[in-house]
Short mmCIF file of the C-alpha atoms (twelve columns), coordinates in Angstrom:
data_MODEL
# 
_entry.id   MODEL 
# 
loop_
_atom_site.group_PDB 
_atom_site.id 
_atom_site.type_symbol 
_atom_site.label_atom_id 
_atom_site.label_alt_id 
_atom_site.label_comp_id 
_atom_site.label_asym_id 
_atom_site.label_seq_id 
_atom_site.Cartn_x 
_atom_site.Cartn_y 
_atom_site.Cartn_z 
_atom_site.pdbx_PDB_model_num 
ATOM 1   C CA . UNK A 1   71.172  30.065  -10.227 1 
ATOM 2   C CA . UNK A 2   68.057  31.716  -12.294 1 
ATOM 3   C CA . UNK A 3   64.332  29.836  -11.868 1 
ATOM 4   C CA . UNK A 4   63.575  28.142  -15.120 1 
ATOM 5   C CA . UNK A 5   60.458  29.619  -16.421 1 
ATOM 6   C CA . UNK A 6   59.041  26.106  -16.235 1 
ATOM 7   C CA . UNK A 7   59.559  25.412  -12.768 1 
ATOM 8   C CA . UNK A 8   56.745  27.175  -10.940 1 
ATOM 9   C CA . UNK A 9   54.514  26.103  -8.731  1 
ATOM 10  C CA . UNK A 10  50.759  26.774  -8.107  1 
ATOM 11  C CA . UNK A 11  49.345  28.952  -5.757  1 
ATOM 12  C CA . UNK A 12  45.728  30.392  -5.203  1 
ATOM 13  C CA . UNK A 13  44.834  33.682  -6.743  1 
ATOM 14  C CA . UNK A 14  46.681  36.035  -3.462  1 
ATOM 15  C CA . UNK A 15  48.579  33.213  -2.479  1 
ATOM 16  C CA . UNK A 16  51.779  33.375  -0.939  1 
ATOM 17  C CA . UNK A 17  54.848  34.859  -2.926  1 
ATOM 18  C CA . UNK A 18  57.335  32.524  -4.307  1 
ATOM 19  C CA . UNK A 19  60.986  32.411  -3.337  1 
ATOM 20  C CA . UNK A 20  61.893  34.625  -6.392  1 
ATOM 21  C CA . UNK A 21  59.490  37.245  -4.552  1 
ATOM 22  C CA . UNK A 22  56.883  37.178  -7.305  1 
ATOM 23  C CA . UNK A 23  53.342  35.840  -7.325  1 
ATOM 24  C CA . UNK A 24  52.766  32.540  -7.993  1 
ATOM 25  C CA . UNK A 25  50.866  31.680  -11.407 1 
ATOM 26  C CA . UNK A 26  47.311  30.723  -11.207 1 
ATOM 27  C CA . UNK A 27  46.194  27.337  -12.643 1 
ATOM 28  C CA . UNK A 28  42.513  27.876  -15.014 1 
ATOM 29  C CA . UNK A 29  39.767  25.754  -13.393 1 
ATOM 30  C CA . UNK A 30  37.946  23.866  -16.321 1 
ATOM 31  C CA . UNK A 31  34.140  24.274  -16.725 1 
ATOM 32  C CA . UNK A 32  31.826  21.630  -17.834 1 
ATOM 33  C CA . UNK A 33  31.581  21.378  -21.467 1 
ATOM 34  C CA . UNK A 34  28.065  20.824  -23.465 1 
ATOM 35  C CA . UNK A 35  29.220  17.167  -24.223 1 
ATOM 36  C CA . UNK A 36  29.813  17.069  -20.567 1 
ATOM 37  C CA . UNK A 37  26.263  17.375  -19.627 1 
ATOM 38  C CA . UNK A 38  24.917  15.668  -22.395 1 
ATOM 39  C CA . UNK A 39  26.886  12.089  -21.396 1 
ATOM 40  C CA . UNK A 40  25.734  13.062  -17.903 1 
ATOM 41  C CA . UNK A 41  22.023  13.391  -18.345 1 
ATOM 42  C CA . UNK A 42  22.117  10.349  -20.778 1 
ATOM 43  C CA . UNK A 43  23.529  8.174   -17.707 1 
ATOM 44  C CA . UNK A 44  20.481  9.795   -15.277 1 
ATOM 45  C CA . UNK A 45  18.355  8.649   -17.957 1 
ATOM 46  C CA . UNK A 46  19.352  5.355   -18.057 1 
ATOM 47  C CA . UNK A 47  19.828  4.692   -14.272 1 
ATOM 48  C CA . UNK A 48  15.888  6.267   -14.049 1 
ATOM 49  C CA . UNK A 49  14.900  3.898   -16.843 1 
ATOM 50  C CA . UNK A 50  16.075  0.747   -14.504 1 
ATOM 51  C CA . UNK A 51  14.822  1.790   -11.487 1 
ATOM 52  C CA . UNK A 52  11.797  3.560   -11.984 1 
ATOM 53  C CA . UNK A 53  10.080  -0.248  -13.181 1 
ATOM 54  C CA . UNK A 54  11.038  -1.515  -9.800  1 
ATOM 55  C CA . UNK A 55  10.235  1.281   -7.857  1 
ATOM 56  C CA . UNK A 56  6.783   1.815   -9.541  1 
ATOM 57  C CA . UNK A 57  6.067   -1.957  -8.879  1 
ATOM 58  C CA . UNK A 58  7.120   -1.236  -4.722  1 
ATOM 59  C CA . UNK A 59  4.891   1.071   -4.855  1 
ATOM 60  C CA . UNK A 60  1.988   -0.921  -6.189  1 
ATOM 61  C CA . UNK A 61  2.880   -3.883  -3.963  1 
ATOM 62  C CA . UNK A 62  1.845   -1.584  -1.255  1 
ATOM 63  C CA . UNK A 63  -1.487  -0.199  -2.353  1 
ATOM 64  C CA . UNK A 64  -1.877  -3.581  -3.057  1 
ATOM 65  C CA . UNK A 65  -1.687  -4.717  0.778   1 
ATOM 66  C CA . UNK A 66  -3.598  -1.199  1.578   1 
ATOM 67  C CA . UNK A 67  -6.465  -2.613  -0.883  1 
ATOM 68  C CA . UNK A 68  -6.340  -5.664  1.088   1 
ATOM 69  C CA . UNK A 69  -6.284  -4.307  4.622   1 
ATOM 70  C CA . UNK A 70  -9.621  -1.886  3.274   1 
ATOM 71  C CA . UNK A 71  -11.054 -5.483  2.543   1 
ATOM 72  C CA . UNK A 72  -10.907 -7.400  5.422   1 
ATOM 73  C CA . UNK A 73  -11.966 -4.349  7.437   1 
ATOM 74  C CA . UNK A 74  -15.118 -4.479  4.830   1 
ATOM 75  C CA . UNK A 75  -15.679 -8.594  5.765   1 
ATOM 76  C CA . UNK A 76  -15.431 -7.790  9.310   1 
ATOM 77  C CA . UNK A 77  -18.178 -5.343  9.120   1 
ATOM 78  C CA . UNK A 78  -20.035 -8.069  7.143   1 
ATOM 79  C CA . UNK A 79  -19.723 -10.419 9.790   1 
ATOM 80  C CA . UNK A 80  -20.914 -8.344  12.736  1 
ATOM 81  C CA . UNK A 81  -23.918 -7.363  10.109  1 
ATOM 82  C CA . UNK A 82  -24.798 -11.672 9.628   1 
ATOM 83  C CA . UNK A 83  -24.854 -11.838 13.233  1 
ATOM 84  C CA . UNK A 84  -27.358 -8.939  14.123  1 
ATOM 85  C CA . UNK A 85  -29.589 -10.145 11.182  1 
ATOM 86  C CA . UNK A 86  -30.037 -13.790 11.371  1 
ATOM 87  C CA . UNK A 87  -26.877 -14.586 9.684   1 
ATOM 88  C CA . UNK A 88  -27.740 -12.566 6.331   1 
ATOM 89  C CA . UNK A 89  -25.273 -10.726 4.312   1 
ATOM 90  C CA . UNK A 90  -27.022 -7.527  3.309   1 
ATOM 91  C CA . UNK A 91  -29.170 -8.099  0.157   1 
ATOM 92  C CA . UNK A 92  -28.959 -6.011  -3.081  1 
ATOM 93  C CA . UNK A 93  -31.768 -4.571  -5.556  1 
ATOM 94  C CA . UNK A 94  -29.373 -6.313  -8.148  1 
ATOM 95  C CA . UNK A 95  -30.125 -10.148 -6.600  1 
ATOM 96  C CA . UNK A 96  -33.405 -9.244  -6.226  1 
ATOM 97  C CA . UNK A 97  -34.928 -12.073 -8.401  1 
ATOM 98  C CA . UNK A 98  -38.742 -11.062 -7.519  1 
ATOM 99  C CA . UNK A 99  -38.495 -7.838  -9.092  1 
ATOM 100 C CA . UNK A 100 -37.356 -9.802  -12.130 1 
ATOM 101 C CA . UNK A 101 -34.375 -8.058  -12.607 1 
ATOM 102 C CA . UNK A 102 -30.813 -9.530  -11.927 1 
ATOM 103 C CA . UNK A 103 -27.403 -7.515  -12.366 1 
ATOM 104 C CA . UNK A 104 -24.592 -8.633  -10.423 1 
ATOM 105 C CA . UNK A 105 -21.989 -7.085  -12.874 1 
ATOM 106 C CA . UNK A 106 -23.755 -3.661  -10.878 1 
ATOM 107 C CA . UNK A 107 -23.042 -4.666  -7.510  1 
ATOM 108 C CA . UNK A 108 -20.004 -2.358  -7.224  1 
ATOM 109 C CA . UNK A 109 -22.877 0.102   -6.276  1 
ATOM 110 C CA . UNK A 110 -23.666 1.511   -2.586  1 
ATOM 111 C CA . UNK A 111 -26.132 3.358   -3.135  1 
ATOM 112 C CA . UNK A 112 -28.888 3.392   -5.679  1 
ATOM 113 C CA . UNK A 113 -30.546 5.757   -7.488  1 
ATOM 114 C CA . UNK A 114 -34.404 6.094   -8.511  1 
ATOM 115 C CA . UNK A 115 -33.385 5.356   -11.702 1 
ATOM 116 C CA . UNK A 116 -31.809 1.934   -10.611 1 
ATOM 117 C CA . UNK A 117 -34.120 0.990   -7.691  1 
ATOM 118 C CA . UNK A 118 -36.202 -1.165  -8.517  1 
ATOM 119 C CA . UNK A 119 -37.495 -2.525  -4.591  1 
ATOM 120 C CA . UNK A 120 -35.322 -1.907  -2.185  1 
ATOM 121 C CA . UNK A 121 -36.270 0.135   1.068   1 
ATOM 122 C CA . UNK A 122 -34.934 3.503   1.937   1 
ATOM 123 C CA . UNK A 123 -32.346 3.746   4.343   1 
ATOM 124 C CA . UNK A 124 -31.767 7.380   5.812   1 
ATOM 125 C CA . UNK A 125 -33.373 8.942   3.008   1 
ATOM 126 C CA . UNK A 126 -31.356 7.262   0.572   1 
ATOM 127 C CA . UNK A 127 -31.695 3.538   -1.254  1 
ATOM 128 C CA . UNK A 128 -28.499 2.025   0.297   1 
ATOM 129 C CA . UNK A 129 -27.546 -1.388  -1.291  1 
ATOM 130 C CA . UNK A 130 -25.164 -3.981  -0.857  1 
ATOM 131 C CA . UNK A 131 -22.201 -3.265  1.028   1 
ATOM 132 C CA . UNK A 132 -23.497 0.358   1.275   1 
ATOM 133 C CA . UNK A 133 -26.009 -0.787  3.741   1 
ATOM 134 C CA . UNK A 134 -23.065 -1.668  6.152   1 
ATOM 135 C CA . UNK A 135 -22.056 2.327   6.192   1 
ATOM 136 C CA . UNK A 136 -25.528 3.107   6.316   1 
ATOM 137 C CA . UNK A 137 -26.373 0.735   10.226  1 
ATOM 138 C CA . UNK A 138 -22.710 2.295   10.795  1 
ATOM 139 C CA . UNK A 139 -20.926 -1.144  10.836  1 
ATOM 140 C CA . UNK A 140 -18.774 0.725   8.875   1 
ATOM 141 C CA . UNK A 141 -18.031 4.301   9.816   1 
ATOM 142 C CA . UNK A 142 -15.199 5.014   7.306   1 
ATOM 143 C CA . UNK A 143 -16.558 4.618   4.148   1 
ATOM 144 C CA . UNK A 144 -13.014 5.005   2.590   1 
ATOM 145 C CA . UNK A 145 -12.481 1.465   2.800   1 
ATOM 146 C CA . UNK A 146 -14.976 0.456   0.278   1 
ATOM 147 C CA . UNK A 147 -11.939 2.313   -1.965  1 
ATOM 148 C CA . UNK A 148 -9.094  0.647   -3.298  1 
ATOM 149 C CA . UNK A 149 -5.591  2.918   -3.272  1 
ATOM 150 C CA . UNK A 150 -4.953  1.058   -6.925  1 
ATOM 151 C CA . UNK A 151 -7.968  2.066   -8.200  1 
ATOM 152 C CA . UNK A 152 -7.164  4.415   -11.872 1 
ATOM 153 C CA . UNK A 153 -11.270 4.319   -13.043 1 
ATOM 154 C CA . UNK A 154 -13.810 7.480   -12.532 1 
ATOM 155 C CA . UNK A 155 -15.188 5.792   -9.321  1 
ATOM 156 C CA . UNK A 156 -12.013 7.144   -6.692  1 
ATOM 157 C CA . UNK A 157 -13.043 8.199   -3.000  1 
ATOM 158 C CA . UNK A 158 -12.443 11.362  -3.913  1 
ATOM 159 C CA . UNK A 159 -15.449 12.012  -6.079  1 
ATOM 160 C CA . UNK A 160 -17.728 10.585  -3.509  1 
ATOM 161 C CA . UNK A 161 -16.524 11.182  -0.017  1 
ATOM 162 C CA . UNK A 162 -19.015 14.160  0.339   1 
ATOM 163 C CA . UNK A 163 -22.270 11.839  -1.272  1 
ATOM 164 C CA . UNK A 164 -21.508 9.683   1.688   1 
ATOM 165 C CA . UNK A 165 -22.498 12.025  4.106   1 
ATOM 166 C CA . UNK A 166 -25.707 13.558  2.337   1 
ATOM 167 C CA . UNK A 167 -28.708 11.690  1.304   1 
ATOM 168 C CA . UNK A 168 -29.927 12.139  -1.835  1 
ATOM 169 C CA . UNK A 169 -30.952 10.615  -5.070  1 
ATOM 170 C CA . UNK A 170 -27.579 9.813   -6.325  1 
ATOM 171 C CA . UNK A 171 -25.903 6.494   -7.014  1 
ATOM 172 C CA . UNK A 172 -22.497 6.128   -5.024  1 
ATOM 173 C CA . UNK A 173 -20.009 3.419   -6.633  1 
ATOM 174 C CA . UNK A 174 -17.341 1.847   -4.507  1 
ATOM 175 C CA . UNK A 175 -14.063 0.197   -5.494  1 
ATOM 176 C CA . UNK A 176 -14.943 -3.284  -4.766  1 
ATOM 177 C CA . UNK A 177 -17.672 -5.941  -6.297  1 
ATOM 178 C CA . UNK A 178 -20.303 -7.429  -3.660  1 
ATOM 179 C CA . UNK A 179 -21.830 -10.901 -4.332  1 
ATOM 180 C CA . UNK A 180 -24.342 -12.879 -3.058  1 
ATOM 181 C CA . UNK A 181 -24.066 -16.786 -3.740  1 
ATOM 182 C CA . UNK A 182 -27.304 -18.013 -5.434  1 
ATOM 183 C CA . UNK A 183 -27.603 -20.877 -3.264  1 
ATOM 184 C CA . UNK A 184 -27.890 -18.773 0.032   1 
ATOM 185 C CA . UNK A 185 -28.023 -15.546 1.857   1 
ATOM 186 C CA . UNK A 186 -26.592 -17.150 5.504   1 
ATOM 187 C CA . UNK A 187 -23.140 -16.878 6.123   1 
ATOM 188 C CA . UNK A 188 -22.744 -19.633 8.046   1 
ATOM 189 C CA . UNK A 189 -24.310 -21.796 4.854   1 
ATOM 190 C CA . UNK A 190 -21.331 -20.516 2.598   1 
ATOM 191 C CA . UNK A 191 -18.283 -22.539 1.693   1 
ATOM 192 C CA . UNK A 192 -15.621 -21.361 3.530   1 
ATOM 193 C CA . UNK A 193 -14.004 -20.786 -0.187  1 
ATOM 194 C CA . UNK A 194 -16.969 -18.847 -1.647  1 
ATOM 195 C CA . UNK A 195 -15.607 -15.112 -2.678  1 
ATOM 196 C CA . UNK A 196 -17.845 -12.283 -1.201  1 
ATOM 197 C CA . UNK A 197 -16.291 -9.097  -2.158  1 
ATOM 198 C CA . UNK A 198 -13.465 -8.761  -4.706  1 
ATOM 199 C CA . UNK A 199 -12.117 -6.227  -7.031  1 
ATOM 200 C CA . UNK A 200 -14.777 -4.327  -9.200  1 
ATOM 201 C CA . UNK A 201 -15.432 -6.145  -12.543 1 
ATOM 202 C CA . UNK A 202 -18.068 -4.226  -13.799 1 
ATOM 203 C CA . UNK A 203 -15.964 -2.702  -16.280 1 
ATOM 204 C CA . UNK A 204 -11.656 -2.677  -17.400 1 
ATOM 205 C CA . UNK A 205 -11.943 0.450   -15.439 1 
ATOM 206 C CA . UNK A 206 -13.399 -0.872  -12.385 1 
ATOM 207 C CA . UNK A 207 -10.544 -3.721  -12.148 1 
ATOM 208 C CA . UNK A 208 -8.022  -2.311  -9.773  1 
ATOM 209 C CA . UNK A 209 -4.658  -4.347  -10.039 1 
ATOM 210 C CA . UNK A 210 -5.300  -5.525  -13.616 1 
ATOM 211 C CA . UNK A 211 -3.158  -8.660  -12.855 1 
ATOM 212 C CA . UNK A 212 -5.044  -9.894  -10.289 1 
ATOM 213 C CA . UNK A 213 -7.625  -9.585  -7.456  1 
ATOM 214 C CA . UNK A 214 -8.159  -9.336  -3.400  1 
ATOM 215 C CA . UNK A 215 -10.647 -11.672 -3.004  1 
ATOM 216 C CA . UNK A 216 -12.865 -11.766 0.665   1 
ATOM 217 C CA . UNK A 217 -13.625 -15.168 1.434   1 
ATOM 218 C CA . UNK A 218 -16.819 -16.399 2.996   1 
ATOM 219 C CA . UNK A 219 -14.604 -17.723 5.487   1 
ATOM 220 C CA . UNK A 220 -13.476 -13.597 6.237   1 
ATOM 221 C CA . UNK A 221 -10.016 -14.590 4.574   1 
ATOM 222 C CA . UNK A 222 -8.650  -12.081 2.217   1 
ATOM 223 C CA . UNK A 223 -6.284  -13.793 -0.506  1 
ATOM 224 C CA . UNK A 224 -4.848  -12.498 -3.570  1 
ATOM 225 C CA . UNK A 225 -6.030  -14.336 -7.174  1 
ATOM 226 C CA . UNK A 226 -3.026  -14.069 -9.805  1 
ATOM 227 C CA . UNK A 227 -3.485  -13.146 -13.128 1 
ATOM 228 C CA . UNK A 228 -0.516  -12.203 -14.835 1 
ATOM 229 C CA . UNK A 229 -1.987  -13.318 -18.319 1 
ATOM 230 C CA . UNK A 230 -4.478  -10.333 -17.601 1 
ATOM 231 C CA . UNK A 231 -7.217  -13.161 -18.430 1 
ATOM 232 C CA . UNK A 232 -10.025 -11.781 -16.129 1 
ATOM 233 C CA . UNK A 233 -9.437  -8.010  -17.573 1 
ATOM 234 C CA . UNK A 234 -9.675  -8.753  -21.026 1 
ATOM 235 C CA . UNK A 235 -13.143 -9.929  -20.565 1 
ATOM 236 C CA . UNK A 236 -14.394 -7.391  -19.057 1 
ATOM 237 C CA . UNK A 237 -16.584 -4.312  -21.018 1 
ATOM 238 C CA . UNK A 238 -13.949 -1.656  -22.142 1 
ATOM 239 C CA . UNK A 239 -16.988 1.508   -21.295 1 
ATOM 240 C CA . UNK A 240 -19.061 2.395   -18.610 1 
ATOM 241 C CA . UNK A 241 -22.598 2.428   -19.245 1 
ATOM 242 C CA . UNK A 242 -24.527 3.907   -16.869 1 
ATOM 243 C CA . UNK A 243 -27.485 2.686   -14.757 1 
ATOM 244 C CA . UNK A 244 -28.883 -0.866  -14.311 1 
ATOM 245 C CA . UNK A 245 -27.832 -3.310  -17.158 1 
ATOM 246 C CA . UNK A 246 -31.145 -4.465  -19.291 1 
ATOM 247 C CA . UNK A 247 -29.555 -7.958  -19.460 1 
ATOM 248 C CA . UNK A 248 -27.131 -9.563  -17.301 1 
ATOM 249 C CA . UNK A 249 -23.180 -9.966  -18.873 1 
ATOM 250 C CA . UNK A 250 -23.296 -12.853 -20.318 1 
ATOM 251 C CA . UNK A 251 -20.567 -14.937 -19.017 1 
ATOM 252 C CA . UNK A 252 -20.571 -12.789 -15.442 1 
ATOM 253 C CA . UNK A 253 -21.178 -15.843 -12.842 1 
ATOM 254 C CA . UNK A 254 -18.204 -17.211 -14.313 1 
ATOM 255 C CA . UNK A 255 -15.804 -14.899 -12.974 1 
ATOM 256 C CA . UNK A 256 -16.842 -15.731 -9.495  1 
ATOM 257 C CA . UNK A 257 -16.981 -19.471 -10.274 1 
ATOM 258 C CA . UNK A 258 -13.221 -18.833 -11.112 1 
ATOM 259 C CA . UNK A 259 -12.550 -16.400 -8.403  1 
ATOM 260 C CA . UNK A 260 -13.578 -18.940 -6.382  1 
ATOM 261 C CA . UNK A 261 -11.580 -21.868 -8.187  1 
ATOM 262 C CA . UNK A 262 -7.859  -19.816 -6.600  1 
ATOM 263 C CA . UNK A 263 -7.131  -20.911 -10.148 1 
ATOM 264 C CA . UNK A 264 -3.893  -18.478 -9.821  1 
ATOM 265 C CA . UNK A 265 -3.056  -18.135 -13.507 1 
ATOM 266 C CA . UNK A 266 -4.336  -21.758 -14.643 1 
ATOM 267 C CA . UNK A 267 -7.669  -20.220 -16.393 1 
ATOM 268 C CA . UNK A 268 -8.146  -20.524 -20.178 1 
ATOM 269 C CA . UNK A 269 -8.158  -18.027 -23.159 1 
ATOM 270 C CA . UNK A 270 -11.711 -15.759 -23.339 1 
ATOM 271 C CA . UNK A 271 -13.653 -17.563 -25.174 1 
ATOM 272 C CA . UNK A 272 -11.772 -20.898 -25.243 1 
ATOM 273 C CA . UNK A 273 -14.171 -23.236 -23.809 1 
ATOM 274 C CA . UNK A 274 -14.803 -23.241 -20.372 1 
ATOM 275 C CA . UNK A 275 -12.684 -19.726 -19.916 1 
ATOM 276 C CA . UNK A 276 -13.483 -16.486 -18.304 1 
ATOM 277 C CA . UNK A 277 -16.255 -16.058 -20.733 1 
ATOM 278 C CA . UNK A 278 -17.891 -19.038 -20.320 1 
ATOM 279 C CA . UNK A 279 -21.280 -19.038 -19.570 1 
ATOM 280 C CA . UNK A 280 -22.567 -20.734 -16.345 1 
# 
């Protein structure tokens, strides 16, 4: 009986003669069309477009615990500093009330220069201030820390980590905002709820995490302030303006009188009466 034309069967190119002695026929392998590709790329778009929201927030949540590591390394180093100077916190040019001048909103500051010191003695060559001063007695001997991995402003580690090792006449900004309570300079005096160091708020720049803050406690606690109505940002200057402020931000004490409220998203509007902007 003949093969039917029909009945072959499929064999790779060289493969193995059929019965009939000939060479078995050689099925076309199908390429990818345009259409293909296009449906294909759409669905890697899509997949990217759900998980790169929860992947960029993973990320975040750990600079976020980074920041807050740098931080309590920063309030231990404040602590050992209280105790080898009659439980003082180091002072600032910007507290400094007898020069007549008062800028907290500048405290973000390590070191000073001529153009912002007003009196504040040299240390190493250099006007160290605030939480600069605990780099400068080497309490702290990574100045890194004063850095927070969130941070998205012009003040990153990376512009400064060489100023930190030469002393001269320029101003070095850190990532986080030193205050001193206006009631007292002793730690031990403090409420144990009293916020110390926190996010920089000297500008929407300075703000790290935008929805929040790492707040040091006076109590060396580090806790995290939520702000998810962005409340805290939106009051905050939108430019940078350079040097010592001529006036104090109106309304600044308030955001440490919050801070220190753990209000955790129960503030009030800017500007609503007894909100952010509120002054003291």
């Amino acid at each position: 009986m003949g093969v039917s034309e029909n009945r072959w069967r499929w064999v790779r190119p060289g493969g193995v003669a059929d019965s009939a002695g000939g060479r078995g026929r050689v099925r076309a392998v199908r390429g990818f069309s345009l259409v293909d590709i296009l449906v294909s790329l759409g669905v890697i778009a899509v997949l990217m477009a759900i998980l790169l929201p929860s992947l960029s927030a993973a990320q975040e949540a750990a600079r976020r615990i980074k920041c807050a590591s740098n931080m309590r390394q920063v309030g231990m180093s404040t602590q050992m500093y209280a105790y080898d100077n009659r439980d003082r916190v180091p002072p600032s040019v910007f507290e400094n009330s007898d020069a007549g001048k008062r800028a907290p909103e500048e405290m973000i500051f390590a070191r000073v220069s001529s153009g912002q010191r007003t009196t504040m003695r040299a240390v190493g060559g250099a006007a160290w201030d605030g939480l600069g001063i605990l780099a400068a007695k080497e309490y702290v001997t990574q100045p890194e820390i004063f850095y927070c991995p969130s941070h998205k402003g012009a003040h990153t580690w990376t512009r400064y980590a060489g100023a930190w090792k030469t002393p001269m006449d320029e101003a070095i900004a850190s990532n986080f905002h030193y205050r001193i309570p206006g009631n007292t300079r002793q730690l031990s005096k403090m409420t144990p709820y009293t916020t110390l160091v926190a996010d920089g708020m000297r500008t929407q720049d300075d703000y790290n995490h935008v929805v929040g803050n790492n707040m040091l406690k006076a109590d060396m606690s580090v806790s995290w302030f939520s702000d998810s109505r962005r409340l805290i940002w939106s009051s905050l200057r939108g430019e940078l303006i350079p040097g010592m402020s001529e006036d104090p931000v109106p309304g600044f004490d308030r955001l440490w009188d919050v801070l220190d409220s753990d209000g955790n998203d129960g503030l009030r509007a800017p500007g609503g009466g007894g909100g952010v902007n509120a002054g003291r």
